[in-house]
C-alpha positions as CSV (number, residue, x, y, z in Angstrom):
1,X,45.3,-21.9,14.9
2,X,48.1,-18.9,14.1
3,X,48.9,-17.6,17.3
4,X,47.5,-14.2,16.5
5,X,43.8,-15.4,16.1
6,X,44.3,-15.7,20.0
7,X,45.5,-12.5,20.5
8,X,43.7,-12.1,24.0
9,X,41.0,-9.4,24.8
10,X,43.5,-9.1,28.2
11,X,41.0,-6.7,29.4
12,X,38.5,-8.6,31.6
13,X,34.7,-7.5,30.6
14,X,32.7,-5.6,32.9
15,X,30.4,-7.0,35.3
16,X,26.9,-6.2,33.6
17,X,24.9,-2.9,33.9
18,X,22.1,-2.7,36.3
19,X,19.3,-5.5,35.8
20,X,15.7,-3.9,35.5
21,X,12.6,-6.4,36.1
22,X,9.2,-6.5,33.4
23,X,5.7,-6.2,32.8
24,X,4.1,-9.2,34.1
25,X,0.6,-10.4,35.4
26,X,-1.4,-10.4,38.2
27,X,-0.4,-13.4,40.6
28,X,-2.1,-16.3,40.6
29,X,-0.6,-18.7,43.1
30,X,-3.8,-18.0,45.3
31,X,-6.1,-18.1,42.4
32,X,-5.3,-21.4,41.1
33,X,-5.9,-22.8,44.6
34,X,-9.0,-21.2,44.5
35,X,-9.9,-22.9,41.3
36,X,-9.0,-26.4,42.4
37,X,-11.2,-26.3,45.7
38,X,-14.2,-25.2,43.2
39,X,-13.9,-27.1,40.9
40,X,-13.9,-26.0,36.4
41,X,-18.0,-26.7,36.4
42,X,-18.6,-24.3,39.3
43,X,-16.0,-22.1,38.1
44,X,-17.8,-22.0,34.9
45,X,-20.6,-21.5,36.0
46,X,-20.4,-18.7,38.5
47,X,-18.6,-17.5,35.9
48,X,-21.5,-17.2,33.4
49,X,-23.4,-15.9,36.5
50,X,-21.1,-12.9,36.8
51,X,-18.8,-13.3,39.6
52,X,-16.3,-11.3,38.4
53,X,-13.6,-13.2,40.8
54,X,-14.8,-16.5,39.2
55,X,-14.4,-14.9,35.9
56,X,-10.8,-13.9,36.5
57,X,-9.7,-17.2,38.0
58,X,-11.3,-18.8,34.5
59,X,-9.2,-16.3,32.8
60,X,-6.1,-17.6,34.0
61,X,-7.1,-21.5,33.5
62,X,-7.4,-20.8,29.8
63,X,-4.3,-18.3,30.2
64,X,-2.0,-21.6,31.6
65,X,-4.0,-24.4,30.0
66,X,-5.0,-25.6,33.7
67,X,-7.7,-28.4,33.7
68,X,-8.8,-26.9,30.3
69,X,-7.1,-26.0,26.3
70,X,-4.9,-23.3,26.6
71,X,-6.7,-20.3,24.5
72,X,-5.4,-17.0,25.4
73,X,-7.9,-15.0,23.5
74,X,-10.8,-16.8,25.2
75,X,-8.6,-16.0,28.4
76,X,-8.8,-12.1,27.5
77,X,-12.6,-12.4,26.8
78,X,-13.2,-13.7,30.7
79,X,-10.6,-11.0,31.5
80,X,-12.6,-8.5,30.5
81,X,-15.7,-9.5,31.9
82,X,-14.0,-9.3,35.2
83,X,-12.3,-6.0,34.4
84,X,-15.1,-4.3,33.6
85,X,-16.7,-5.1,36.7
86,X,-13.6,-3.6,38.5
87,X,-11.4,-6.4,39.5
88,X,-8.0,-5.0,39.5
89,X,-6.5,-8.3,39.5
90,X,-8.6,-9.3,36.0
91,X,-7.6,-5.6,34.7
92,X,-3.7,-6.1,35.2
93,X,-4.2,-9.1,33.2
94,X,-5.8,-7.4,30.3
95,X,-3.5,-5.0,30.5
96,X,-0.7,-7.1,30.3
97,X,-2.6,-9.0,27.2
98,X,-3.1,-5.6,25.6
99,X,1.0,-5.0,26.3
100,X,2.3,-8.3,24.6
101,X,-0.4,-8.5,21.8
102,X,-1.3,-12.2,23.6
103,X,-4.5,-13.1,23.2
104,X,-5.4,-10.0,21.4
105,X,-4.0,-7.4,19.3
106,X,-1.1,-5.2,20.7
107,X,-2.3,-1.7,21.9
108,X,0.2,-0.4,24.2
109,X,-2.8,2.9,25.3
110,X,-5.1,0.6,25.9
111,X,-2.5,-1.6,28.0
112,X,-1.6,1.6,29.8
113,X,-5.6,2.9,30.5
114,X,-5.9,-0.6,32.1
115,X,-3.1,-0.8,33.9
116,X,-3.6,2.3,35.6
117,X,-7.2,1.0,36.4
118,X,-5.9,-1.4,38.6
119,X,-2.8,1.2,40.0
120,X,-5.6,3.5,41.1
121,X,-7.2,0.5,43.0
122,X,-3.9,0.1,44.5
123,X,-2.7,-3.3,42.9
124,X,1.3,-3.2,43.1
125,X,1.4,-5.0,40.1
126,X,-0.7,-2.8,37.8
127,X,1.0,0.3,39.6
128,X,4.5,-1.6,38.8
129,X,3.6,-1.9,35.2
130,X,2.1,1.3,34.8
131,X,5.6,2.6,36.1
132,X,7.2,0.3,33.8
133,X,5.2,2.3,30.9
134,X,6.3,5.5,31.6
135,X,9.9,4.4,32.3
136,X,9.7,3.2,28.5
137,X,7.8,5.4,27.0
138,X,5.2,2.9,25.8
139,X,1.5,3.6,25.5
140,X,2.8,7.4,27.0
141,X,5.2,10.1,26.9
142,X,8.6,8.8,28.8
143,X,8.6,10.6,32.3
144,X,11.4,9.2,34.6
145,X,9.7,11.2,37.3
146,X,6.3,9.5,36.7
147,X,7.8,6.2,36.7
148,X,9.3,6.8,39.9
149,X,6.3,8.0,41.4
150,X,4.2,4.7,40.5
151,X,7.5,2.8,41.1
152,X,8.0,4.1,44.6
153,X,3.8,3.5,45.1
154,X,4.5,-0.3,44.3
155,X,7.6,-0.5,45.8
156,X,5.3,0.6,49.6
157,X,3.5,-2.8,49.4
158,X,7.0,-4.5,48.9
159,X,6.8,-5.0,45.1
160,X,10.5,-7.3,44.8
161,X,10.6,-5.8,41.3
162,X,9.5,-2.2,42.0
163,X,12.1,-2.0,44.8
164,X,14.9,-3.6,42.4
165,X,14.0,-0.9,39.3
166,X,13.5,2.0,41.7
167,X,17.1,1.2,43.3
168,X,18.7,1.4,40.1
169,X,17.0,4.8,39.4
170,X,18.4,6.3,42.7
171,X,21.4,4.6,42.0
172,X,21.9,6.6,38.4
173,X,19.6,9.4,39.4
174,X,17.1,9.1,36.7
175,X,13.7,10.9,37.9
176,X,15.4,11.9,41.2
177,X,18.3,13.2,43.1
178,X,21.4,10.7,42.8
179,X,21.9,8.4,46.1
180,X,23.8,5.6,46.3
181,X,22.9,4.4,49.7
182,X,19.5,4.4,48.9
183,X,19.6,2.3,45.7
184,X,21.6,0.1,47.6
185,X,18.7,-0.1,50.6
186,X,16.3,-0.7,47.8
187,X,18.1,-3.7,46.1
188,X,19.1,-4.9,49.4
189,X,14.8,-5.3,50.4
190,X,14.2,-6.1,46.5
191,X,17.0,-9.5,47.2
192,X,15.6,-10.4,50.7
193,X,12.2,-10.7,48.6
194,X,13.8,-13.2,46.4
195,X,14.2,-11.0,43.5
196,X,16.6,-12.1,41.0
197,X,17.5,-8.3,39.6
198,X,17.9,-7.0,43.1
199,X,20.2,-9.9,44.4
200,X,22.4,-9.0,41.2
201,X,22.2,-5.6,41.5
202,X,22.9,-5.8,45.3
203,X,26.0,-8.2,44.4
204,X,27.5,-5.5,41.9
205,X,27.3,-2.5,44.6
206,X,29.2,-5.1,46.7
207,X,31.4,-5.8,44.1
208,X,31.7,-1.7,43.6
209,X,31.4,-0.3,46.5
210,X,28.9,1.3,45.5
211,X,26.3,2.9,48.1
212,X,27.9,0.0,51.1
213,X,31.1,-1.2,52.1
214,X,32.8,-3.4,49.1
215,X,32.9,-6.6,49.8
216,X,33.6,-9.5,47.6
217,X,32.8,-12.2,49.3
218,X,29.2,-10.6,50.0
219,X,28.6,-10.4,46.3
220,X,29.3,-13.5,45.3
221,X,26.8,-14.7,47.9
222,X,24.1,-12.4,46.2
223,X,25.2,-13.3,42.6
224,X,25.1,-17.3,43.5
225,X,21.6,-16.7,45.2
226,X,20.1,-14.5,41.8
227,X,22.1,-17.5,39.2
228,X,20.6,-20.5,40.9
229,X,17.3,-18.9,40.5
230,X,18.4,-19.4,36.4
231,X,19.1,-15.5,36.0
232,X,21.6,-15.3,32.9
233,X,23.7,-12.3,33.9
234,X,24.7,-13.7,37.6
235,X,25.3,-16.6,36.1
236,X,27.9,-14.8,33.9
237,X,29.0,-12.7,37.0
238,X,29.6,-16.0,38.8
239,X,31.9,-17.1,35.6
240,X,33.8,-13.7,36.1
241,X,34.0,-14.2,40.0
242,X,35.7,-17.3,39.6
243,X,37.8,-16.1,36.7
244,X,39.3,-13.1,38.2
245,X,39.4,-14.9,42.2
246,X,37.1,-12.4,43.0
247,X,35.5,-13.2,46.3
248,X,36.1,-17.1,45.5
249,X,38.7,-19.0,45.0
250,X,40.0,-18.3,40.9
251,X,39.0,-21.7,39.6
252,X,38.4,-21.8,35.6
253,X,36.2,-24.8,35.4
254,X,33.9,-23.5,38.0
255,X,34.1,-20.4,35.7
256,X,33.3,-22.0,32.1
257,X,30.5,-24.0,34.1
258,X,28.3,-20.7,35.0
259,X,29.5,-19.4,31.4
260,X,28.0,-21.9,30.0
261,X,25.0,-22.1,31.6
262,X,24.4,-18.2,30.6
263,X,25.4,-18.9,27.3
264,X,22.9,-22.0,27.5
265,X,20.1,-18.9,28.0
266,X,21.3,-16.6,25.3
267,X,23.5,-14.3,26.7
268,X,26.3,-13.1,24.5
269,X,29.3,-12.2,26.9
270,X,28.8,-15.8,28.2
271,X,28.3,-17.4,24.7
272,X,32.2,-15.4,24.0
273,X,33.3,-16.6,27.0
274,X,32.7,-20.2,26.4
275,X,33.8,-19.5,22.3
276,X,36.6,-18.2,24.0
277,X,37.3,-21.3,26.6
278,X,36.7,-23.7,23.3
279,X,39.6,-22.2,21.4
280,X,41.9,-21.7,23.9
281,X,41.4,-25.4,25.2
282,X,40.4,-24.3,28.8
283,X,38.6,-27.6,29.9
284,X,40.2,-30.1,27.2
285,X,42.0,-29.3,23.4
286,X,41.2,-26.9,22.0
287,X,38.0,-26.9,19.4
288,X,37.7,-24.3,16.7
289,X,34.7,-25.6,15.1
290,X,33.1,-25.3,18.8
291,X,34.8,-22.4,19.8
292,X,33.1,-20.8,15.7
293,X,30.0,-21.7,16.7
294,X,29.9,-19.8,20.2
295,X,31.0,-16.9,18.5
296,X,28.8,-16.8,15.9
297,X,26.0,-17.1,18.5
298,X,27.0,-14.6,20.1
299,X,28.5,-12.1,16.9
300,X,24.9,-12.7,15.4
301,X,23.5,-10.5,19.0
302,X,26.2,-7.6,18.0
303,X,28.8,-8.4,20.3
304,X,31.8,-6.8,19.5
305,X,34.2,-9.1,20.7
306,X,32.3,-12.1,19.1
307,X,32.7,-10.5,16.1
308,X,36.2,-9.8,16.0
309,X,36.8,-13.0,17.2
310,X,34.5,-14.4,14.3
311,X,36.4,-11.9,12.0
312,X,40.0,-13.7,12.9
313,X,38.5,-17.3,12.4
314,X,37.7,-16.6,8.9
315,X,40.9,-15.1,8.3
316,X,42.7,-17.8,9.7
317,X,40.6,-20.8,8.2
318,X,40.6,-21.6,11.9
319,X,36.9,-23.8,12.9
320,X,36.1,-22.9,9.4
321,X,37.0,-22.4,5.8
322,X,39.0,-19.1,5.0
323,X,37.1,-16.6,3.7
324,X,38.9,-13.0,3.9
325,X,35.4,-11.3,2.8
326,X,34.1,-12.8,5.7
327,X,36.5,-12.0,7.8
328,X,36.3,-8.0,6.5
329,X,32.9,-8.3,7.8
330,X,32.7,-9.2,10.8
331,X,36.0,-7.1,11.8
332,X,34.3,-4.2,10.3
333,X,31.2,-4.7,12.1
334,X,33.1,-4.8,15.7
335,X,35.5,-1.9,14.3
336,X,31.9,0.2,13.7
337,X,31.2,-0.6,17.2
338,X,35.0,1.1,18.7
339,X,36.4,-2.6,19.4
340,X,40.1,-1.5,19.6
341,X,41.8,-4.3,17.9
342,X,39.7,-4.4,15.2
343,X,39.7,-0.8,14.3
344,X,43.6,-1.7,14.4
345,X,43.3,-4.8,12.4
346,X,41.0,-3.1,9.9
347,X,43.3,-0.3,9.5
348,X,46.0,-3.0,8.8
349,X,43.7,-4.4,6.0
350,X,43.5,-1.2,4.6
351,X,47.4,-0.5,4.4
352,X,48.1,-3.8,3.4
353,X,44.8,-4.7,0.4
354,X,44.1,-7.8,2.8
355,X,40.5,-8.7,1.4
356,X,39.6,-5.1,0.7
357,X,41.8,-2.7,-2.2
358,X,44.8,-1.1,-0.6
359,X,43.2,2.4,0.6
360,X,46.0,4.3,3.2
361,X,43.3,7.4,3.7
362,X,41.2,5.0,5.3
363,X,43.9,2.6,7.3
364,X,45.3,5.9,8.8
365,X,41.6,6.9,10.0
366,X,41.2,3.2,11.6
367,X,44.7,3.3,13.2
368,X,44.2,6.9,14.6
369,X,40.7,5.1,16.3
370,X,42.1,2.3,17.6
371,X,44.5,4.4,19.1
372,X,42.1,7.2,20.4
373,X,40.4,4.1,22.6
374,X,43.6,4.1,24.4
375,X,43.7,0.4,24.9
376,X,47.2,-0.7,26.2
377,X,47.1,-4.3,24.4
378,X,47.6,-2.5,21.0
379,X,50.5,-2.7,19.1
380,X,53.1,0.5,18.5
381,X,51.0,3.7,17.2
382,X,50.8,3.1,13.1
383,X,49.1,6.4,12.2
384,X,52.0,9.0,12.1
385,X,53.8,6.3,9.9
386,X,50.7,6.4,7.3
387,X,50.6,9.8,7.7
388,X,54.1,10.6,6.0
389,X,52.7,8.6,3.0
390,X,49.5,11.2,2.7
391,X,49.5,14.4,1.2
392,X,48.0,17.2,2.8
393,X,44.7,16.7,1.2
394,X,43.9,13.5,1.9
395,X,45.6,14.1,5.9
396,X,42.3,16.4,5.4
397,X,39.9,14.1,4.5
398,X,41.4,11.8,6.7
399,X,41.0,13.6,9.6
400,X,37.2,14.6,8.6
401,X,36.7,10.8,8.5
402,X,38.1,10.3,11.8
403,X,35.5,12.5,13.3
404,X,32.5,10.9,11.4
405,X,33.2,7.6,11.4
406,X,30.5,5.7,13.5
407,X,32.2,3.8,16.3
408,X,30.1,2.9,19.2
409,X,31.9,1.3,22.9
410,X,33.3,-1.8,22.1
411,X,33.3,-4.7,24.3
């Protein structure tokens, strides 16, 4: 592979954002229990009877397929017996039915009027939910401060979840007054719970400082605890802890091993990562056709850097065949997106008719980019060099693109 395919992203990425939980149902652990001691028949019967508790617990048989044929709309129907009657267990559940269209068609107001049903009966998880609404906007008007009222209501019966996503809104001051501490109070009870979002979010305000004393070694505990619970971005963060040596010993087959396992899940920075491991022969030669594949995995969910990556494979013929329209592509895409080497590589397409016709108006608005990111791994400044072979009006125009083109943050 031609050495500048390889041309590192030096620039380590950024441990992720903070990690917000989801909608989810009523629990059930003491439910099914139930349902075993009584046995289906019984169940079935009181059901028919109208014990709205037997109802719901009949619910979630056909819900999980236990002891009977999994049939989530017949689930819904026994839901909303038991709803109806009140049970704010049974009317989460609908709710939650009503918010993923499972069972029954999707109707995020009616998900919303039922979740609230069961907040006002003070069940955590329909007043969680309920907050999750409002934080969205689904089913009703986005109001931060109404999500953090329910949040904070949930969050009093030590919600793991509630406690995580109202952390992160103290911690970015959405729907209340900014404070770090507390966020970091919040996602410290959210991970004692066992919650995978609050261990990770706890583990990056180690890693940050943010709101407690940094402390490396403290985050990696909390990551480790949130990735052996299967949770995709502390399985990356792991990867980047033992990349970088931070709060562990730098060891890159430990690293690769948590990549992969994120990547395994669907998470793009991991899926580059391990793209990236394949092509550089971290773990055994190198493997372009592997190393293709990751990046096209992970290209295909808008990663920049995938894509640039992706962009440089089919310009080299490296993993697959060469293909420069390809390769104009997929750099454009991650150009569109601010990725500073391939705004710079684009630009270089442009002065040189590489795969697209020779255009210097456009290389010296794509060179002027690359260098507005201010990334220090870019080569020497190109756009006053194009500029001496513009004229004044297309300098104009040039600059009028500059300011329109659509470049997002690249990763």
């Amino acid at each position: 592979m031609p050495k500048g395919t390889l041309r590192m992203l030096t620039a380590l990425l950024a441990l992720s954002l903070a990690s917000y939980g989801h909608a989810n149902l009523a629990s059930t652990d003491k439910t099914l229990g139930q349902q075993a001691a009584l046995g289906l028949s019984r169940l079935q019967e009181a059901a028919q009877a109208g014990s709205a508790r037997a109802q719901y617990e009949l619910g979630v048989a056909y819900l999980q397929g236990q002891s009977v044929r999994k049939d989530p709309a017949l689930a819904v129907s026994w839901f909303r017996r038991a709803a109806e009657q009140g049970l704010a267990q049974a009317q989460v559940n609908l709710g939650y039915a009503y918010d993923k269209g499972e069972g029954v068609g999707r109707d995020a107001s009616l998900a919303v009027s039922w979740y609230r049903k069961a907040a006002d009966q003070g069940e955590a998880q329909g007043q969680y939910n309920l907050g999750l609404c409002y934080k969205q906007g689904d089913g009703v008007p986005q109001d931060p401060a109404k999500a953090v009222e329910w949040y904070t209501k949930a969050a009093a019966q030590q919600h793991p979840t509630a406690l995580n996503d109202l952390g992160s809104f103290y911690r970015m001051g959405i729907g209340v007054r900014q404070d770090v501490a507390k966020a970091a109070s919040l996602y410290r009870q959210s991970a004692e719970l066992g919650d995978p979002f609050g261990q990770n979010n706890l583990a990056q305000a180690y890693a940050a400082g943010t709101g407690v004393e940094r402390d490396p070694e403290q985050a990696v505990v909390w990551f480790r605890k949130a990735a052996l619970q299967g949770y995709p971005d502390a399985q990356f963060n792991m990867g980047m802890a033992y990349n970088q040596g931070f709060g562990v010993e730098k060891d890159d087959a430990h690293a690769l091993g948590w990549y992969q396992k994120a990547a395994e899940q669907g998470h793009a920075p991991a899926q580059f990562k391990v793209g990236l491991a394949s092509a550089s022969g971290i773990g055994g030669p190198p493997d372009y056709p592997l190393a293709f594949s990751w990046f096209s995995k992970s290209a295909q969910q808008h990663f920049a850097a995938a894509q640039y990556m992706l962009g440089l494979m089919y310009r080299d013929g490296a993993g697959v065949g060469k293909d420069l329209e390809q390769s104009t592509r997929w750099v454009t895409k991650a150009a569109e997106q601010g990725h500073p080497n391939a705004l710079y590589d684009l630009g270089q397409s442009y002065e040189l008719g590489r795969g697209v016709a020779q255009d210097p108006t456009r290389a010296y608005v794509l060179y002027r980019l690359a260098e507005q990111t201010g990334d220090p791994s870019l080569p020497s400044p190109r756009s006053q060099i194009m500029a001496m072979a513009l004229s004044s009006q297309q300098l104009k125009k040039a600059e009028s693109m500059t300011a329109s083109w659509p470049v997002g943050s690249g990763d």
